[in-house]
C-alpha positions as CSV (number, residue, x, y, z in Angstrom):
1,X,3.4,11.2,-16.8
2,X,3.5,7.6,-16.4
3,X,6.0,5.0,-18.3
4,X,5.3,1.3,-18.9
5,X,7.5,-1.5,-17.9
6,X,6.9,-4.7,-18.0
7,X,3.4,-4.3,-18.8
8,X,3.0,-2.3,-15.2
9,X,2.6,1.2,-14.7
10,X,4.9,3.6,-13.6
11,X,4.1,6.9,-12.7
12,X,6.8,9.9,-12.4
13,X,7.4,11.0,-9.1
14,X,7.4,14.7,-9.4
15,X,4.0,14.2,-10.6
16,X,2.4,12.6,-7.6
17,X,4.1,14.8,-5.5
18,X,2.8,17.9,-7.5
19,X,-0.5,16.2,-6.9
20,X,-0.5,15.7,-3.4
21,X,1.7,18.7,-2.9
22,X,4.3,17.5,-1.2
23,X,7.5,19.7,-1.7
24,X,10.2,17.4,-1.1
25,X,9.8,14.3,-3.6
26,X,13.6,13.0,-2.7
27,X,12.6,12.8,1.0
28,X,9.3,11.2,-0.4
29,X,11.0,8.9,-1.9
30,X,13.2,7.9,0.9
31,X,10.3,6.6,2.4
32,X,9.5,4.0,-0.3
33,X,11.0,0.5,-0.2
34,X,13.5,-0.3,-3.0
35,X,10.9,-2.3,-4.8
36,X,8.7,0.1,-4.8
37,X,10.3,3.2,-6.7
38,X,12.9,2.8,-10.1
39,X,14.9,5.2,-12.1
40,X,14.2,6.2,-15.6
41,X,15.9,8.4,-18.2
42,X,13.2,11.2,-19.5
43,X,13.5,13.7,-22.7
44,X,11.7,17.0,-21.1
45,X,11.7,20.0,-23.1
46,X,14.9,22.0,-22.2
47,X,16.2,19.2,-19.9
48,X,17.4,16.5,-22.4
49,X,17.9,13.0,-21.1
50,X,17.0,13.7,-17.4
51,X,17.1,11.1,-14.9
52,X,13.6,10.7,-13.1
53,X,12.6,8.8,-10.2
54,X,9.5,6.7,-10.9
55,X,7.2,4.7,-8.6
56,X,4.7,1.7,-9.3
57,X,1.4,1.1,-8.0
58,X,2.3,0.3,-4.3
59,X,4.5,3.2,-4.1
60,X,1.7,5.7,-5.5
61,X,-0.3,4.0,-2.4
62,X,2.4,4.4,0.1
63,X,2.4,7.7,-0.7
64,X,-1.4,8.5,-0.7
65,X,-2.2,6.4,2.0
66,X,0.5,7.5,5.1
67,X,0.1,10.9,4.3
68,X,-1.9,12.9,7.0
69,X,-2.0,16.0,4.4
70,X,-5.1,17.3,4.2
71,X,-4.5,17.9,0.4
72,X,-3.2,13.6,0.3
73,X,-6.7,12.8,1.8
74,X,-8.9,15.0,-0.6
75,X,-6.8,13.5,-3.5
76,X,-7.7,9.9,-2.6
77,X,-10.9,10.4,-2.0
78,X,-11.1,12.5,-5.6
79,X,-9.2,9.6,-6.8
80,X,-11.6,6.7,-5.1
81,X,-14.8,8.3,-6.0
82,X,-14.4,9.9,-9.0
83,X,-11.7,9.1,-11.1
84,X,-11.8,5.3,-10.5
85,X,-15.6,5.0,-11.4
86,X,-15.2,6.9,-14.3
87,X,-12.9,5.0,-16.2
88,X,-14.9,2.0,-15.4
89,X,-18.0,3.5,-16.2
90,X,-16.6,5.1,-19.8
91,X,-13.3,3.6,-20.5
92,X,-11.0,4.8,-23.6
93,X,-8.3,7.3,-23.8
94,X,-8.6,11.1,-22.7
95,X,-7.8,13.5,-24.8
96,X,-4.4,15.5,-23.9
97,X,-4.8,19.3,-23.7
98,X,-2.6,22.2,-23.3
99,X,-3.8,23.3,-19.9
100,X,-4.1,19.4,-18.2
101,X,-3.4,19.3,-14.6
102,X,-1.2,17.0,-12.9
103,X,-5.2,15.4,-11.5
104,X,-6.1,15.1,-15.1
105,X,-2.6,13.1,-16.3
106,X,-3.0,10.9,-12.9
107,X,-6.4,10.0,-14.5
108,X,-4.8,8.9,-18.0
109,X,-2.2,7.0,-16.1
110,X,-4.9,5.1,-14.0
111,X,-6.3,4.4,-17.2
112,X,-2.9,3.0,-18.9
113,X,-3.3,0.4,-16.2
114,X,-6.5,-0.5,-16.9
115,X,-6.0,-1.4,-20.1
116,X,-2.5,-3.0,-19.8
117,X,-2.6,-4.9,-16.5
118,X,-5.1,-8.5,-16.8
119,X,-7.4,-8.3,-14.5
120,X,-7.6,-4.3,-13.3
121,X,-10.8,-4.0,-13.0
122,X,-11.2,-6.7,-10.3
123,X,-7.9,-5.2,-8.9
124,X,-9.6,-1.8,-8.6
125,X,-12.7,-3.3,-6.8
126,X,-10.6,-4.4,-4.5
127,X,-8.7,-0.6,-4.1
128,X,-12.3,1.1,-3.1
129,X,-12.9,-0.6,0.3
130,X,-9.4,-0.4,0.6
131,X,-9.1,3.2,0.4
132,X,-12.7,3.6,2.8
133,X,-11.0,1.6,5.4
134,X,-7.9,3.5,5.6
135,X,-9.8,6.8,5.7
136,X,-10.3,5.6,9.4
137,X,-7.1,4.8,9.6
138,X,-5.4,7.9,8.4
139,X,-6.7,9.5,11.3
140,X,-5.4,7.1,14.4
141,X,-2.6,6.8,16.0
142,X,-1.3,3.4,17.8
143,X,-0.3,-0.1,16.7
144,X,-2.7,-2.7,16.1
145,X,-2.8,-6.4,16.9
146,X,-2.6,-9.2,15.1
147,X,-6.3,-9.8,15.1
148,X,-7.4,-6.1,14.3
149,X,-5.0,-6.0,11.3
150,X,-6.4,-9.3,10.0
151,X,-9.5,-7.8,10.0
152,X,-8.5,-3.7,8.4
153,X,-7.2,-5.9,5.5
154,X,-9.6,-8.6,5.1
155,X,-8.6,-11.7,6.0
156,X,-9.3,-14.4,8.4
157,X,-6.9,-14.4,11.4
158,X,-5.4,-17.7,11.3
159,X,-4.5,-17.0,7.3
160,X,-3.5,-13.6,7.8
161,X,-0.6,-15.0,10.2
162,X,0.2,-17.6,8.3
163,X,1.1,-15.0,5.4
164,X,3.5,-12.8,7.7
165,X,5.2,-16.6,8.9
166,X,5.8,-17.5,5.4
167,X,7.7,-16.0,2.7
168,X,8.1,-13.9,0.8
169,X,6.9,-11.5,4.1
170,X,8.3,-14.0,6.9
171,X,7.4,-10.8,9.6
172,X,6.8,-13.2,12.5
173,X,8.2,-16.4,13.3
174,X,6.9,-19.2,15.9
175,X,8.7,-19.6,19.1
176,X,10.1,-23.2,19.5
177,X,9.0,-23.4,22.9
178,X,6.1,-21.2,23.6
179,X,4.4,-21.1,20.0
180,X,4.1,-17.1,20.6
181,X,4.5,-15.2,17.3
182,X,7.2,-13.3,17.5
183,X,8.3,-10.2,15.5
184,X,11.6,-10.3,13.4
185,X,14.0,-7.5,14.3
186,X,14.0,-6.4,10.6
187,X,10.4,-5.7,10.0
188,X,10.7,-3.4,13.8
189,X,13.6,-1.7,11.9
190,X,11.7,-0.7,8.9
191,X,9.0,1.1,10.5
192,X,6.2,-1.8,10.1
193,X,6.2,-3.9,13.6
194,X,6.5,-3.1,16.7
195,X,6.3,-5.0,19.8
196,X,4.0,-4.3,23.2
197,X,4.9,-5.4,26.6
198,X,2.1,-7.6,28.0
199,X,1.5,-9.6,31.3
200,X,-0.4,-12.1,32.0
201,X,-0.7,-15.0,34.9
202,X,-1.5,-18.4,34.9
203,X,-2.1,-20.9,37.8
204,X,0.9,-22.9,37.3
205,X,3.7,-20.7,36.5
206,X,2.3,-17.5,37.7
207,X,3.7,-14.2,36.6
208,X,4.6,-13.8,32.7
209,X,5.4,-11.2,31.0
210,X,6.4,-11.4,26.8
211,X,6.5,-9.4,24.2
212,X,3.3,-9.2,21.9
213,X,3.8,-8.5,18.0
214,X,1.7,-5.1,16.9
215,X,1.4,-4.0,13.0
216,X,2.1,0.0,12.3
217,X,0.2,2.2,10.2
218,X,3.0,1.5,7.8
219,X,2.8,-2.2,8.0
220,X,-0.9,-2.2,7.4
221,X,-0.2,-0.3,4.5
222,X,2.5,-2.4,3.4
223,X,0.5,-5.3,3.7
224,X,-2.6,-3.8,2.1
225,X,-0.4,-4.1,-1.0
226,X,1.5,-6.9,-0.9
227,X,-1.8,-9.3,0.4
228,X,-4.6,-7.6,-1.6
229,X,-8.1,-9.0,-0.6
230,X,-8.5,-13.0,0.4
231,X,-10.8,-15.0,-2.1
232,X,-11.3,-18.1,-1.1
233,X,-11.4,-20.9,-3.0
234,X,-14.8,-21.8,-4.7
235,X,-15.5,-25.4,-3.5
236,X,-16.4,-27.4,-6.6
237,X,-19.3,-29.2,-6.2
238,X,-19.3,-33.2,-6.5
C-alpha cells in the first residue's frame, strides 16, 4: 500500500517489511531517522481507523540497502533489474488482483512515483548504479575515508566535503588551527561517522597523532540519499 503526501510517495511499513521479511517492523523503524518515517491513519477491513507507520523513499532505501538479509538483497536486486526497467520500459497502471503479493503492490507504488514526482525517471537512473555499487557494499565491513566515500557516491573529493561542512549535513567542521576535518560528535552518535586514530611525523614537529574522520555503512547510505548523483554544471558556450 502506498499513500501520497505532498506529491511524494509513502509506502506502509508492514508492507516493506513483509517484503523483505523482516519480523519486527517497530524495531525497523527505530532505525529510521525522524524524517524518514510518518504516521498515518488507515481504514483496513476489520481494523477501522488504524494507525500505520509509513516511510518515504529514503526510508524504503535505508531499509533495503543496510540489510545483510539474504531475502533484502534478492529483493533489490528483483527491484533494480526488473521492476524499475519495467515501468520505464511500459509505464501505466497495473491492474489490482485478488491474489497480489506484497512484490506486485511495491511495483504499483514505484509506479505512483513515477508518475507523481517531476523528474523520476532521471531520479531512477540515478537509483541503478546506486543500488550496483552498494551490492559491494552490503557485503564489507569497516569504515571508509573521506576520499573512498566521495568516490562510492559519486562525487569529486573536494565537493563531496564541502557538502558534509555545509548545511543542511554540517558532519565535519574545519579545525581553526590545523585545517583537519573533523567529525561532529552528533553524526558519531547516530551511527554514521566514526573516527580512526592515525599517526604520522613530520620533520619539524615530529610525532603526531589526530583523529581522522571515517564514513559508516550507514553514513554512506545516508548520504547516498540526501546527495543523489553530482551533475555538473553544463558550461555555456560564448
Amino acid at each position: 500500500r502506498v499513500v501520497t503526501q505532498n506529491n511524494e510517495p509513502w509506502w506502509v511499513l508492514s508492507d516493506v517489511c513483509s517484503v523483505l521479511e523482516i519480523r519486527n517492523a517497530p524495531d525497523a523503524a527505530k532505525r529510521l531517522d525522524t524524517d524518514e518515517k510518518s504516521t498515518i491513519v488507515i481504514t483496513d477491513s476489520g481494523n477501522l481507523n488504524a494507525e500505520r507507520t509509513i516511510i518515504n523513499e529514503s526510508g524504503l532505501w535505508s531499509l533495503v540497502l543496510t540489510s545483510r538479509k539474504a531475502e533484502a538483497k534478492r529483493f533489490k536486486k528483483w527491484l533494480t533489474s526488473e521492476v524499475i526497467p519495467s515501468i520505464r520500459k511500459h509505464g501505466g497502471d497495473m491492474a489490482t488482483h485478488q491474489e497480489d503479493t506484497p512484490e506486485t503492490l511495491m511495483a504499483r507504488a514505484l509506479q505512483l512515483a513515477d508518475k507523481t514526482i517531476k523528474d523520476r525517471d532521471a531520479q531512477l537512473k540515478d537509483v541503478l548504479p546506486k543500488a550496483s555499487a552498494f551490492d559491494e557494499l552490503a557485503n564489507t565491513d569497516g569504515l571508509f575515508t573521506l576520499r573512498d566515500s566521495a568516490k562510492l557516491c559519486g562525487w569529486p573529493e573536494k565537493l563531496f566535503i564541502q557538502k558534509l561542512v555545509q548545511s543542511p549535513i554540517k558532519w565535519l567542521y574545519v579545525h581553526s588551527s590545523s585545517g583537519r576535518k573533523l567529525a561532529y560528535a552528533k553524526p558519531i552518535k547516530d551511527g554514521y561517522m566514526d573516527v580512526k586514530q592515525v599517526t604520522v611525523f613530520h620533520k619539524t614537529t615530529g610525532r603526531e597523532t589526530y583523529g581522522q574522520p571515517m564514513i559508516t555503512q550507514k553514513g554512506l547510505t545516508k548520504l547516498s540519499a540526501k546527495i543523489g548523483v553530482f551533475a555538473p554544471r553544463k558550461e555555456i558556450a560564448a
